[in-house]
N, C-alpha and C positions, 0 to 999 in steps of 0.2 A: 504494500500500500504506500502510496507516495506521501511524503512525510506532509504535514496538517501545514506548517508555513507555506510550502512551493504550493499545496493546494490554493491557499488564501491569495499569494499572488495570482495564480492562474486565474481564478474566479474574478479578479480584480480586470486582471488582460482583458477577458473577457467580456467585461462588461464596458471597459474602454472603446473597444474593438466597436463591437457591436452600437454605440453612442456616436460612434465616427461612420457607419454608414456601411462596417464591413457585416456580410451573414452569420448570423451564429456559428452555424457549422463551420465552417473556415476559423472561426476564430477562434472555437472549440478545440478543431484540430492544431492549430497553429501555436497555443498557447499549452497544448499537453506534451507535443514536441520538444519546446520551449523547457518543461517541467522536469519531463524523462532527462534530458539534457543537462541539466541543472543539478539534478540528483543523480546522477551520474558524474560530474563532476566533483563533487560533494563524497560520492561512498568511495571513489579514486583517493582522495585527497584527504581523507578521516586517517587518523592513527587508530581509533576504532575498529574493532571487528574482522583484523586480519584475516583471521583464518575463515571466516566465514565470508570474506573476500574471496578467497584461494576458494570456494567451492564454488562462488555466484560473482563471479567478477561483471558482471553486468547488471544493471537493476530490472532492466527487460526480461532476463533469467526467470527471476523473481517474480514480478508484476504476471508474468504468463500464467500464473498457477491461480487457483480459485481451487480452495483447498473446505473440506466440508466435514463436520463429525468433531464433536466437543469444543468447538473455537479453535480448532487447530491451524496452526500458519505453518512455512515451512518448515520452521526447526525439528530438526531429526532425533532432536533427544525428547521434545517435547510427542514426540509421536510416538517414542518408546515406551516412554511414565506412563502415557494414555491407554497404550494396547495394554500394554502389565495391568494397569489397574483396570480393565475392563476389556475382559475378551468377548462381550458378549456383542458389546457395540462395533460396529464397524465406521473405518477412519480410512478415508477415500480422498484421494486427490485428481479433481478434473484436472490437466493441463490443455497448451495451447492448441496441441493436436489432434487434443477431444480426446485419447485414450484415460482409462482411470488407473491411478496404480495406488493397491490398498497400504494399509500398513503392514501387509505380510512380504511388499516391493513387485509383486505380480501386475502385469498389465491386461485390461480387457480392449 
């Protein structure tokens, strides 16, 4: 999820944009660009979060996934506590390709 500041700018772009005569959509697009961008520069340039660099060097990586089952995100360790404490639940990750891979690492 792109972090709640670059959100706030973007929304801000946006409504610049669109005040100046350009179409939403375009401005939409043009200001999320802008964002990914921005945050990506940003998770580059963090002393922050190395290694979790080293597995997701891109924020696009990331953002690809729409992850579902207990408020899970991508954290791997967090997917492990989840399945240990509850094998009955299932913890499923859609990615961009649309395949699902559970938390047993299997794809459908």
């Amino acid at each position: 999820m792109i972090p709640i500041d670059l959100l706030a700018d973007e929304a801000k772009a946006i409504a610049v944009a669109v005040s100046r005569g350009t179409p939403k959509k375009g401005a939409s697009s043009e200001a999320r660009i802008r964002s990914l961008v921005t945050w990506q520069r940003h998770w580059d340039a963090s002393s922050k979060g190395r290694w979790t660099h080293l597995l997701i060097p891109t924020v696009t990586d990331a953002a690809d996934h729409i992850c579902t089952g207990l408020g899970m995100s991508m954290n791997p360790f967090a997917w492990s506590a989840a399945a240990a404490q509850s094998k009955t639940q299932n913890i499923s990750c859609l990615n961009a390709s649309g395949s699902i891979t559970s938390d047993k690492g299997w794809q459908t």
